[in-house]
C-alpha positions as CSV (number, residue, x, y, z in Angstrom):
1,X,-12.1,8.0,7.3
2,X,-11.6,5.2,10.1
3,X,-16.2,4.7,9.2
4,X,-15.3,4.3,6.3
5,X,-12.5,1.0,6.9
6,X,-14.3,-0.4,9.9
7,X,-17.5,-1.1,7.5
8,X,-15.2,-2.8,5.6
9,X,-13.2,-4.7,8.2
10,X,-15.1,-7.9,8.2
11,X,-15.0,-8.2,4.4
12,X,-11.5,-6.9,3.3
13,X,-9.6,-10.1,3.2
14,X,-12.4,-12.3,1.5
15,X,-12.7,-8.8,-1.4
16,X,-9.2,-8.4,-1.7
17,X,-6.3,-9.8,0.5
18,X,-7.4,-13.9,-0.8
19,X,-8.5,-12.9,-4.2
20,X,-6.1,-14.2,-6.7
21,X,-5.4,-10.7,-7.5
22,X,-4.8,-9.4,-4.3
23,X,-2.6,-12.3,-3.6
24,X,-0.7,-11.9,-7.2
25,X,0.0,-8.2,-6.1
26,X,0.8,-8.6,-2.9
27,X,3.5,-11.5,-3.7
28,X,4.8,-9.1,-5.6
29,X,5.3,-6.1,-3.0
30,X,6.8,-9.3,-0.8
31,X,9.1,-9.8,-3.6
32,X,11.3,-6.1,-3.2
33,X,10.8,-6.5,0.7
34,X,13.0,-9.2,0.6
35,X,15.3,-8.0,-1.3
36,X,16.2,-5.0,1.1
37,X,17.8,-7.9,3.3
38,X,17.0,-6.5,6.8
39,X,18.9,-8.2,9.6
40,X,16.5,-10.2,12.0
41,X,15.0,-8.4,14.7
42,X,14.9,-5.2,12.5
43,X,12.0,-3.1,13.7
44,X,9.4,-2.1,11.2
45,X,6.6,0.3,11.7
46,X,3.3,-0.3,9.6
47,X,0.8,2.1,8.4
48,X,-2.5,1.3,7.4
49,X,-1.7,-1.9,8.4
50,X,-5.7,-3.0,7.6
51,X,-6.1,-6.5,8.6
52,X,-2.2,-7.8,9.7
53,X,-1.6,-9.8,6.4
54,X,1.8,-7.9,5.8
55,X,2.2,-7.9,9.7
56,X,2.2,-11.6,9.6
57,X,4.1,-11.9,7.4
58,X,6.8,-9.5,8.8
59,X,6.7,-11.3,12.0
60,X,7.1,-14.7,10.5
61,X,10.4,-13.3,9.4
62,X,11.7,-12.4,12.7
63,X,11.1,-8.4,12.6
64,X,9.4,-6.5,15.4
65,X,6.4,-4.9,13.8
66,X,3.8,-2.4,15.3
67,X,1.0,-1.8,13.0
68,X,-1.0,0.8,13.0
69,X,-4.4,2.0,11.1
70,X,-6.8,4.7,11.4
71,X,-9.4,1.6,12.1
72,X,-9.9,0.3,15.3
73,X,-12.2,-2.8,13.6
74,X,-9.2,-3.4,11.1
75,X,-6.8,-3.5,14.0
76,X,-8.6,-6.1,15.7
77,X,-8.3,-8.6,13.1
78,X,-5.0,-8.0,12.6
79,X,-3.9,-8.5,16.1
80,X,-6.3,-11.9,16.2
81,X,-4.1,-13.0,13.5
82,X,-0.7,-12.3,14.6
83,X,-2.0,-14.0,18.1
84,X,-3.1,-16.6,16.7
85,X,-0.1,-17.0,14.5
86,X,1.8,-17.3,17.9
87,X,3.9,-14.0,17.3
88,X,5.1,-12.3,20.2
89,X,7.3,-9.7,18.5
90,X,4.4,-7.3,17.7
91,X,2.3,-4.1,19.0
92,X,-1.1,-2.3,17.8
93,X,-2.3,1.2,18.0
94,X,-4.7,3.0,16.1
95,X,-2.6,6.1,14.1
96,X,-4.5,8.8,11.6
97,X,-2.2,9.9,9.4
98,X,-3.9,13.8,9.8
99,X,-2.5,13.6,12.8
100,X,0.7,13.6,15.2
101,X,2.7,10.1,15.3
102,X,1.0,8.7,19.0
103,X,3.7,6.1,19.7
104,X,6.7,6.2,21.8
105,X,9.1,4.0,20.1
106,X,11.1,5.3,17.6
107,X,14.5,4.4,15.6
108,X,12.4,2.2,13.0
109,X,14.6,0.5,10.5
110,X,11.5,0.4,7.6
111,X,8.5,2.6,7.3
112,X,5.8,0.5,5.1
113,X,3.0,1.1,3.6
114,X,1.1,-1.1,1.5
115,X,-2.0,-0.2,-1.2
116,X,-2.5,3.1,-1.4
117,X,-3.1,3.9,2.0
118,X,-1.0,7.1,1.5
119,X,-3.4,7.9,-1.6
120,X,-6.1,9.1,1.5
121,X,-4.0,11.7,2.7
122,X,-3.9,15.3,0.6
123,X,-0.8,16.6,-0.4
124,X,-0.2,19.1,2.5
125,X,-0.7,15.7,4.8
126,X,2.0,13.7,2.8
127,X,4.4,16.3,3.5
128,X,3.5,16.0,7.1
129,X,3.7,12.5,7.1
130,X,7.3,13.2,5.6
131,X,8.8,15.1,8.3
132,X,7.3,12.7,11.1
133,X,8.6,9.8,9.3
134,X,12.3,11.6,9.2
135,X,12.3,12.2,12.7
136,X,10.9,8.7,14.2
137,X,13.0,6.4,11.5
138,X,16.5,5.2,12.4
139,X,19.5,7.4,10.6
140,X,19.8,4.4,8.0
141,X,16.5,3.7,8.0
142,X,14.2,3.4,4.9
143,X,10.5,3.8,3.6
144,X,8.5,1.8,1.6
145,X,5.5,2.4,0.1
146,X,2.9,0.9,-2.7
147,X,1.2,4.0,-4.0
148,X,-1.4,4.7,-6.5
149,X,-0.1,6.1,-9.4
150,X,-2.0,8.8,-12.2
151,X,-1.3,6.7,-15.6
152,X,-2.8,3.5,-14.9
153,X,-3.0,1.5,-18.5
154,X,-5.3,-0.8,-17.0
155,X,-8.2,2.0,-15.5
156,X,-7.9,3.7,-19.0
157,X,-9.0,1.2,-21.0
158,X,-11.6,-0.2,-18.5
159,X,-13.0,3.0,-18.5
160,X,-12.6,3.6,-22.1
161,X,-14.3,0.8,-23.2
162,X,-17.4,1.5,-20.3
163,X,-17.4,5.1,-22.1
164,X,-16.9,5.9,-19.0
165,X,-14.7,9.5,-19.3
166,X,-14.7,10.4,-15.9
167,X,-13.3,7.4,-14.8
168,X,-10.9,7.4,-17.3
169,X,-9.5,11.0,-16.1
170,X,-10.0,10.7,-12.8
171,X,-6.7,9.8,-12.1
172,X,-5.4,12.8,-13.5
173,X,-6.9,15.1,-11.0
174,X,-5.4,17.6,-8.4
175,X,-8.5,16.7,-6.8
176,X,-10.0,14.6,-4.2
177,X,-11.5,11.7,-6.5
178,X,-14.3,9.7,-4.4
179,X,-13.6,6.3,-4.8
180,X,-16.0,2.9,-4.0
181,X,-14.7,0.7,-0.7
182,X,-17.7,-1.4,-1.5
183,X,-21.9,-0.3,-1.7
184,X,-22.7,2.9,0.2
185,X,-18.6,3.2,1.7
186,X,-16.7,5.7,-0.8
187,X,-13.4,7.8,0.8
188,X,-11.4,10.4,-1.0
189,X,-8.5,9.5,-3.1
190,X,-5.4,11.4,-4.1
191,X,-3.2,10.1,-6.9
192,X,0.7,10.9,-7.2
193,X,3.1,10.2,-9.8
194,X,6.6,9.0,-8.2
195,X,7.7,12.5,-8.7
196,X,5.4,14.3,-6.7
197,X,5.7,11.7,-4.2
198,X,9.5,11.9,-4.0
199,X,8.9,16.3,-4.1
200,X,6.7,15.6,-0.5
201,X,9.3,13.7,1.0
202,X,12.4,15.9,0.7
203,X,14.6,14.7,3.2
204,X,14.8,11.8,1.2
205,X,16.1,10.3,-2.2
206,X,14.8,7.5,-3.9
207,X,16.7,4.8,-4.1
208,X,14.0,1.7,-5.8
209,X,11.4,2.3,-8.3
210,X,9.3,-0.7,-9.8
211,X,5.6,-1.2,-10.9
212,X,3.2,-3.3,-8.8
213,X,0.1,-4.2,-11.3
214,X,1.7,-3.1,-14.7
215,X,0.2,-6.7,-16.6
216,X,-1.5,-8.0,-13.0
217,X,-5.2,-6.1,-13.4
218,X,-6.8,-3.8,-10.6
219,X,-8.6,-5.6,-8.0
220,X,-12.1,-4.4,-8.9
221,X,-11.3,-6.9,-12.3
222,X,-11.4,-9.6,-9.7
223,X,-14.8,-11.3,-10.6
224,X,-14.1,-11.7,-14.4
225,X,-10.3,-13.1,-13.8
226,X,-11.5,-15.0,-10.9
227,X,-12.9,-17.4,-13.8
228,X,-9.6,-16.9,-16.2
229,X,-7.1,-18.0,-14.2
230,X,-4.8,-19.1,-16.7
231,X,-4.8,-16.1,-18.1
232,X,-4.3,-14.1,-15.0
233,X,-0.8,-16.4,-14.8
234,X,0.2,-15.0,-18.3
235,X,-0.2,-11.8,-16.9
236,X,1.5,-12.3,-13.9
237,X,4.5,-13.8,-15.7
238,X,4.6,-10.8,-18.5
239,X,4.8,-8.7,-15.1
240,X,7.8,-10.2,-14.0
241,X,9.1,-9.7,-17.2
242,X,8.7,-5.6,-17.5
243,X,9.4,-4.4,-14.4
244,X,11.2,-1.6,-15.0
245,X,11.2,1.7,-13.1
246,X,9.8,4.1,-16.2
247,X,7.1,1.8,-16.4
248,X,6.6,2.2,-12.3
249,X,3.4,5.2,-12.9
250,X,1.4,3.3,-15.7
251,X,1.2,0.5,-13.2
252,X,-2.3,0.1,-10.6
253,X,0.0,0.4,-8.3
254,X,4.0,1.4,-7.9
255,X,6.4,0.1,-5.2
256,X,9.0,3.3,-4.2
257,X,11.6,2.7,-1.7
258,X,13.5,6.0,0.4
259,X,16.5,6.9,2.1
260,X,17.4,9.7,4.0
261,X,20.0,12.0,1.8
């Protein structure tokens, strides 16, 4: 898996994290971050952190971040940015999620991940994951994570209308589903609905629900609204209109939030 990100490294952000897409989505993940209020200073473990845009951003808000990623080539952009940026209040290490937390700090007030990086882990993993998280997260601490959901509204009528019916029931799948990074980089993919998401972590209860890219498109759409942007902004506005938590699985993408019960 960490092959698989490093050949993408170099041309994540230019494909994704500054497309007008990428940015629409990710303003609205930024959105429900703020409105958990953390108190300055709050300490926030990322995984698959990629290339350090949420880090920045966390730092710039006066949180103690350590982002981690199973790629060593996405970590090193990440920290050029947050030195650059002039942040002090942050720490790097490379973390597989297969495998045993490697850090030493613990007590984290938020757990976040961003864009499905929990959709390359198999179900048995995501229950791992689970009890690790419970044990190194504070006792009010909280998770948040953007996940790929299974009824994307979006990917079924793209597909439908490619007659392409894989795609269109791919998401449905117990399976491992290989999915394109870019030409000649595919990694498995796992899809959960918030259910079986919430079933995995079961220390936990959820206590926020929303949709992230119920009206804003998938990012592989990016070349044809890359020349509509007017009507990417009537999307993006109908999103902020209808973003209700039943909706949260027909989304690209949905935004949970958990507690410990």
């Amino acid at each position: 898996m960490s092959i698989a990100f490093n050949n993408i490294a170099n041309e994540y952000d230019a494909v994704f994290s500054n497309s007008p897409i990428g940015k629409a989505q990710r303003n609205r993940v930024w959105k429900y971050l703020r409105q958990l209020n953390l108190k300055p200073g709050a300490k926030i473990l990322e995984t698959n952190a990629g290339t350090g845009v949420d880090a920045v951003w966390f730092a710039e808000q006066g949180f103690h971040i350590t982002a981690t990623d199973v790629a060593q080539d996405m970590l090193e952009i990440a920290s050029q940015k947050l030195t650059t940026a002039a942040k002090s209040n942050f720490k790097t290490f490379i973390w597989d999620l297969n495998t045993t937390y490697p850090g030493t700090t613990t007590g984290f007030d938020l757990v976040f991940s961003n864009f499905g990086g929990w959709n390359c882990l198999d179900k048995k993993s995501i229950s791992d994951l689970s009890m690790q998280l419970n044990n190194i997260l504070s006792q009010d601490g909280k998770i948040v994570a953007v996940v790929m959901g299974r009824k994307c509204i979006w990917e079924k009528w793209y597909f439908r209308l490619k007659g392409n019916y894989i795609g269109f029931k791919r998401r449905n799948s117990i399976n491992p589903v290989s999915s394109k990074l870019d030409d000649g980089t595919f990694i498995d993919t796992w899809y959960y609905s918030p259910n079986e998401l919430a079933e995995a972590f079961l220390q936990f209860k959820i206590i926020n629900l929303h949709p992230i890219g119920l009206f804003i498109p998938p990012s592989y759409l990016n070349p044809f609204f890359s020349k509509k942007q007017f009507l990417l902004k009537i999307l993006i506005g109908l999103e902020k209109c209808f973003s209700f938590r039943f909706l949260s699985d027909y989304a690209d993408h949905y935004i949970i939030t958990l507690q410990k019960k």
